[in-house]
C-alpha positions as CSV (number, residue, x, y, z in Angstrom):
1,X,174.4,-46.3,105.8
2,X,171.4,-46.7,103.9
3,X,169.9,-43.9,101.7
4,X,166.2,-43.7,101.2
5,X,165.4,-43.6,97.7
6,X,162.2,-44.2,95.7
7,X,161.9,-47.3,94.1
8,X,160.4,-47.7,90.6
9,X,158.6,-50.9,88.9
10,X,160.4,-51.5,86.1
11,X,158.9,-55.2,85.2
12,X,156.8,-57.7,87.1
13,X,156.1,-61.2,86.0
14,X,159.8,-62.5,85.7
15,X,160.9,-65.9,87.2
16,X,164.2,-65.2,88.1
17,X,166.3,-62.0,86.5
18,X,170.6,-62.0,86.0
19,X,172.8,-60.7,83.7
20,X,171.2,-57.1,83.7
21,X,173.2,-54.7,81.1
22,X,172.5,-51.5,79.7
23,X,173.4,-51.4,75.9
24,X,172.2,-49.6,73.1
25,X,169.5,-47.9,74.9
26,X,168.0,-50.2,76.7
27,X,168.0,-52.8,79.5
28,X,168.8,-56.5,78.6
29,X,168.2,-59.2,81.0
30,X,168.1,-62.7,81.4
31,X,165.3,-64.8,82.8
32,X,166.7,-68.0,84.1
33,X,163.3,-70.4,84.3
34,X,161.3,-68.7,81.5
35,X,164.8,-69.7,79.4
36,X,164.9,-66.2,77.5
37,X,167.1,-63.2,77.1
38,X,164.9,-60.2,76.6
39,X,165.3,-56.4,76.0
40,X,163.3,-54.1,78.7
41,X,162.8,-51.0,77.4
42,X,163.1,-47.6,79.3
43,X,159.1,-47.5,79.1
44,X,159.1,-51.5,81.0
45,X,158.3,-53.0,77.2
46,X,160.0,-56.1,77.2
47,X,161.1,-57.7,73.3
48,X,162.7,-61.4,74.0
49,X,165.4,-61.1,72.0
50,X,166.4,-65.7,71.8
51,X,165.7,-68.0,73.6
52,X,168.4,-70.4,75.5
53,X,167.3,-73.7,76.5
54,X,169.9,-74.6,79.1
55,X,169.2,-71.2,81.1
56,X,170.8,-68.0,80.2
57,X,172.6,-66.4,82.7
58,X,175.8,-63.8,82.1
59,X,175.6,-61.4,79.1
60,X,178.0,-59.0,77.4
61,X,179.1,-58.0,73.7
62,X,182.1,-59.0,71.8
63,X,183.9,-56.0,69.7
64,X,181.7,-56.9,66.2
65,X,178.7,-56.8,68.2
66,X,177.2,-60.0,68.4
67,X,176.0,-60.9,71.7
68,X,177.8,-63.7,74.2
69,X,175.3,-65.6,76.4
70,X,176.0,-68.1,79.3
71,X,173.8,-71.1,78.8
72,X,174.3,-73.0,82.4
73,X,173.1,-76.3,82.3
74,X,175.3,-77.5,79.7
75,X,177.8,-75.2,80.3
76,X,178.5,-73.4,76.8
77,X,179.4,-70.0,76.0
78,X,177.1,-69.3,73.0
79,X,177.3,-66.4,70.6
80,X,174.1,-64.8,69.2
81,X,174.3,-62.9,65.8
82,X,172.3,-62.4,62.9
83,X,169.3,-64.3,64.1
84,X,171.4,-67.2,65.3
85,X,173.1,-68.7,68.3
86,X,176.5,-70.6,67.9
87,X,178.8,-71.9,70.1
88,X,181.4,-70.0,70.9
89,X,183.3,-72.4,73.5
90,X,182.0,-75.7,75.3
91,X,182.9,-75.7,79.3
92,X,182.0,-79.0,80.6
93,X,185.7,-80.3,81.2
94,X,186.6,-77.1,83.2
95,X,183.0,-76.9,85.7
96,X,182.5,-78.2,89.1
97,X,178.8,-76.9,88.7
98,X,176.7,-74.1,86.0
99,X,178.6,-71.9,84.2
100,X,177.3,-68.6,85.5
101,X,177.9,-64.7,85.0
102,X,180.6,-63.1,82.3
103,X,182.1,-60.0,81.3
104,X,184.3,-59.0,78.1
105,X,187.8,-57.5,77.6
106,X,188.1,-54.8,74.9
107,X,189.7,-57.7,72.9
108,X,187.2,-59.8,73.0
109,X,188.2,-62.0,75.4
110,X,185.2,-63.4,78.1
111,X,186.1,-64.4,81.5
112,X,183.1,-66.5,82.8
113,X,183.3,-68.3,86.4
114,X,181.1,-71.3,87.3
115,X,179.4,-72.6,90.5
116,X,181.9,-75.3,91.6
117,X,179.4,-77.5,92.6
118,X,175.5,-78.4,92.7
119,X,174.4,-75.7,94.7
120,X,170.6,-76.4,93.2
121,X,170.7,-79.8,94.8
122,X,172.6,-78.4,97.9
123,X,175.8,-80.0,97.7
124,X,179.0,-79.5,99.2
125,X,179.9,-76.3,98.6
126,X,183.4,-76.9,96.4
127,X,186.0,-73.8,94.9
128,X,185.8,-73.2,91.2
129,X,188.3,-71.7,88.5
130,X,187.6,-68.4,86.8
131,X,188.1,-69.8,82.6
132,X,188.8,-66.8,79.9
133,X,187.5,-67.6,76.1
134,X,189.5,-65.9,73.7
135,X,188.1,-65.2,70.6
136,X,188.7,-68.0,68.6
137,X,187.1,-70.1,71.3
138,X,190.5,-71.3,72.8
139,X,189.5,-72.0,76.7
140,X,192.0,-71.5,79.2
141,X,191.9,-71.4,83.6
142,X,193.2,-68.5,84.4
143,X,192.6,-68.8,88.2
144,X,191.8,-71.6,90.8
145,X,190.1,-72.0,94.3
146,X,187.6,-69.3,93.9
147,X,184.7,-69.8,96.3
148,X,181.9,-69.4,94.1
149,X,183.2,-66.7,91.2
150,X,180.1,-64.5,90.0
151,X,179.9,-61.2,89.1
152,X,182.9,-59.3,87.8
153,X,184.0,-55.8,86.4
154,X,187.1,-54.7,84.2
155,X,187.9,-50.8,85.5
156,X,188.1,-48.3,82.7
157,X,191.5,-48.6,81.9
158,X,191.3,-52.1,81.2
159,X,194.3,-52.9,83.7
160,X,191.9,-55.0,86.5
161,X,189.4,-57.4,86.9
162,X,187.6,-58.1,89.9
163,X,185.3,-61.0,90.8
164,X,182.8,-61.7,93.1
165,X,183.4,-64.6,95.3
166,X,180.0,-65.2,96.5
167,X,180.3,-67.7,99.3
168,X,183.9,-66.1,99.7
169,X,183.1,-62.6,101.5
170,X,185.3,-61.0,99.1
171,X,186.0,-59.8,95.8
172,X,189.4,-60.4,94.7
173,X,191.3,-58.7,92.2
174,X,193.7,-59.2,89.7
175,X,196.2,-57.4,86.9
176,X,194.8,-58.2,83.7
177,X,197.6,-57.6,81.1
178,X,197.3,-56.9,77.6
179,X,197.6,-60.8,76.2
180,X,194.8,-61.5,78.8
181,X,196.6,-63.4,81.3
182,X,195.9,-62.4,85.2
183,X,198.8,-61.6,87.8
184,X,199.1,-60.2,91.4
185,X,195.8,-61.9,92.8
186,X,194.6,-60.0,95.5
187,X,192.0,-59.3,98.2
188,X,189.9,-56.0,96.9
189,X,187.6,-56.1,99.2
190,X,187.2,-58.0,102.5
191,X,183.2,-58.6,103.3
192,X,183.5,-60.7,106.4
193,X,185.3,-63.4,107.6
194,X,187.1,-66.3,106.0
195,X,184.4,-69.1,104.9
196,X,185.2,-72.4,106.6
197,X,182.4,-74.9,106.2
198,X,181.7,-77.9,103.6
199,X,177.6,-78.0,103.7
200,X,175.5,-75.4,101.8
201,X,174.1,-74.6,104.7
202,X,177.3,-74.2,107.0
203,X,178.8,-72.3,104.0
204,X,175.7,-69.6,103.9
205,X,175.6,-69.5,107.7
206,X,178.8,-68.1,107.5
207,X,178.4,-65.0,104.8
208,X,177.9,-62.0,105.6
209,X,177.7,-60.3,102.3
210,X,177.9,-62.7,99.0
211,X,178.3,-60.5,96.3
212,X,176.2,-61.6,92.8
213,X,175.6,-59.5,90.2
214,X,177.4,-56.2,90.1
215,X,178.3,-53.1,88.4
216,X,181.2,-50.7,88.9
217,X,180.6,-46.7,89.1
218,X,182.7,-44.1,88.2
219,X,184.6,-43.4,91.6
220,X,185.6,-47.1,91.6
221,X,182.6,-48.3,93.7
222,X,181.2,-51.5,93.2
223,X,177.7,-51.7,93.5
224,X,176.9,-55.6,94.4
225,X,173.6,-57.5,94.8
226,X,173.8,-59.1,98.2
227,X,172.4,-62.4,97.3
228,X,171.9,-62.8,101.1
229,X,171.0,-59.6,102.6
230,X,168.0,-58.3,100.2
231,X,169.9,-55.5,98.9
232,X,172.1,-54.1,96.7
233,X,175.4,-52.7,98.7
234,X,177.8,-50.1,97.4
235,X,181.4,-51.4,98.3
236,X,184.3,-48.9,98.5
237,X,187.7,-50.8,98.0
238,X,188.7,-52.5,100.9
239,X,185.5,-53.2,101.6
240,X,183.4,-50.5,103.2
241,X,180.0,-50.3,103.1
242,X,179.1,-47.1,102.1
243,X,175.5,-47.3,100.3
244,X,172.5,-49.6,100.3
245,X,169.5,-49.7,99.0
246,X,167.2,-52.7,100.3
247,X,164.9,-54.7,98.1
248,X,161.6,-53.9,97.6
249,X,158.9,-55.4,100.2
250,X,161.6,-57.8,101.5
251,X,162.3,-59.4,98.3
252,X,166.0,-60.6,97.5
253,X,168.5,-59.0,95.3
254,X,170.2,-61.0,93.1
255,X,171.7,-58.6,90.0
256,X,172.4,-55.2,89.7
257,X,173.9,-52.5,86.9
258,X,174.4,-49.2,85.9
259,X,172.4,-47.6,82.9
260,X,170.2,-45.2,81.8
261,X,171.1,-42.2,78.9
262,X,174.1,-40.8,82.0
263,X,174.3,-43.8,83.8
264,X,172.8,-43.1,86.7
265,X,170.0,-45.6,87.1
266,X,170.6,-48.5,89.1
267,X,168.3,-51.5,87.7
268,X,167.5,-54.1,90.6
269,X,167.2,-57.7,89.8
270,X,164.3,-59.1,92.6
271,X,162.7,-62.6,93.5
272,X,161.8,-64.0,96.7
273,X,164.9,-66.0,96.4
274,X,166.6,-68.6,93.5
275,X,165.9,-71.8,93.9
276,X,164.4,-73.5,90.9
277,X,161.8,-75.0,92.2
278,X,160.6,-72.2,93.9
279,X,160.9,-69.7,90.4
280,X,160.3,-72.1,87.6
281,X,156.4,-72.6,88.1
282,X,155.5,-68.6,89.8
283,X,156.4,-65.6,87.7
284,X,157.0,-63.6,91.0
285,X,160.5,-61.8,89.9
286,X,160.5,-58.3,89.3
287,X,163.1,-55.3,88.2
288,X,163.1,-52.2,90.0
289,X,165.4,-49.0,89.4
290,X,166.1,-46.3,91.7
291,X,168.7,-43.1,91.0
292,X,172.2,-42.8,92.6
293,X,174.9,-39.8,92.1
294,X,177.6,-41.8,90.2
295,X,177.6,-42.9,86.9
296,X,178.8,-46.3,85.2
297,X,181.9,-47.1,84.3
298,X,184.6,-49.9,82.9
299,X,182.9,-53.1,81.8
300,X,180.5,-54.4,81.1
């Protein structure tokens, strides 16, 4: 079903949005090709908060408040505090392709997924690991042969995680326990078919929905961008599709999340699609909100 809903202009002039959060207030994004994480306010005032050569993608918060930041190219995990961005852990020996999006444990822990493979130059699509960073910058795989591992929410108890596999038609789910090591892998929701090709091109012929950035509401929904359909879908578990909201004159979705003072304002990330030659050079991405009934919840 899709529910008509007014759209609102949030931001124009972006080159490519991810990573949307709501914290402290106030929106924070990343812009991939203008290399910046930035702070939209409720008024659409944007404040760039640092800037991240490599391309900032994922972002969440570690328990003493500094901020953790993907940087993709060179696949780090940096942490930004007091003015200053560190590195938290370096990635390279466990990516098949950029690191890509995040989320945070109430420990502290990050679990951060990576393409698998050069998707920019359209290579053979490849499956990727899902890597958790404990605090101390200790890396460890905690799960193999995901197909493209993106977005991903902890529910509010703190007892799941479940990830996007975005040329998977899935989200899959697993226990996460309390030393941060994941069990009982599982299908959470089926989105389509099982994916079968090698090519980029066979493998997106063959998705149906490929879930991107997301966000999880309050009746354990997951509100996905479809990075293929030009819409954000609300998923029930199993995999019903039981809300959407399309983009705004045709334009793709490729992030969503929950925010606003009661949590009930979905923020849109929108661009006419994500390839880096296409976004780097236009400033064509936008951020659009529109209301829904059920509030945020878990992480991040």
């Amino acid at each position: 079903m899709t529910t008509t809903r007014s759209l609102t202009t949030l931001f124009t002039g972006g080159s490519f949005f991810e990573g949307p959060r709501w914290h402290d207030g106030t929106w924070w994004v990343s812009d991939f090709y203008r290399q910046q994480v930035a702070r939209i306010g409720p008024d659409g005032s944007e404040e760039v908060v640092v800037h991240v050569e490599n391309q900032p993608s994922g972002l969440d918060w570690l328990p003493d408040g500094s901020l953790v930041i993907v940087s993709m190219k060179d696949q780090r995990l940096l942490r930004f505090a007091d003015g200053e961005l560190s590195t938290l852990a370096d990635l390279r020996p466990y990516c098949g392709g950029h690191l890509n999006d995040c989320v945070v444990d109430d420990a502290g822990r990050v679990f951060v997924g990576d393409f698998g493979f050069d998707l920019m130059a359209g290579g053979d699509a490849a499956p990727a690991s899902l890597k958790r960073v404990d605090p101390d910058g200790t890396v460890t795989v905690v799960a193999e042969e995901l197909q493209f591992p993106n977005g991903m929410v902890i529910t509010p108890d703190g007892g799941t995680l479940i990830v996007g596999e975005t040329l998977g038609n899935r989200y899959t789910a697993f226990d996460l326990a309390a030393d941060g090591s994941l069990a009982n892998r599982r299908v959470w929701a089926e989105l389509g078919p099982e994916v079968t090709g090698t090519t980029t091109e066979q493998v997106l012929g063959q998705v149906r929905i490929a879930p991107d950035g997301c966000t999880l509401d309050a009746e354990g929904h997951i509100w996905a961008a479809d990075a293929v359909g030009n819409r954000a879908v609300r998923v029930a578990p199993g995999g019903g599709v039981v809300d959407e909201i399309a983009g705004p004159e045709g334009q793709g979705v490729f992030a969503c999340a929950l925010g606003g003072d009661d949590g009930r304002t979905l923020l849109l990330c929108c661009a006419p699609d994500f390839y880096e030659h296409n976004r780097a050079p236009v400033r064509e991405a936008t951020l659009v909100t529109a209301p829904v009934d059920v509030p945020h919840a878990g992480r991040p």
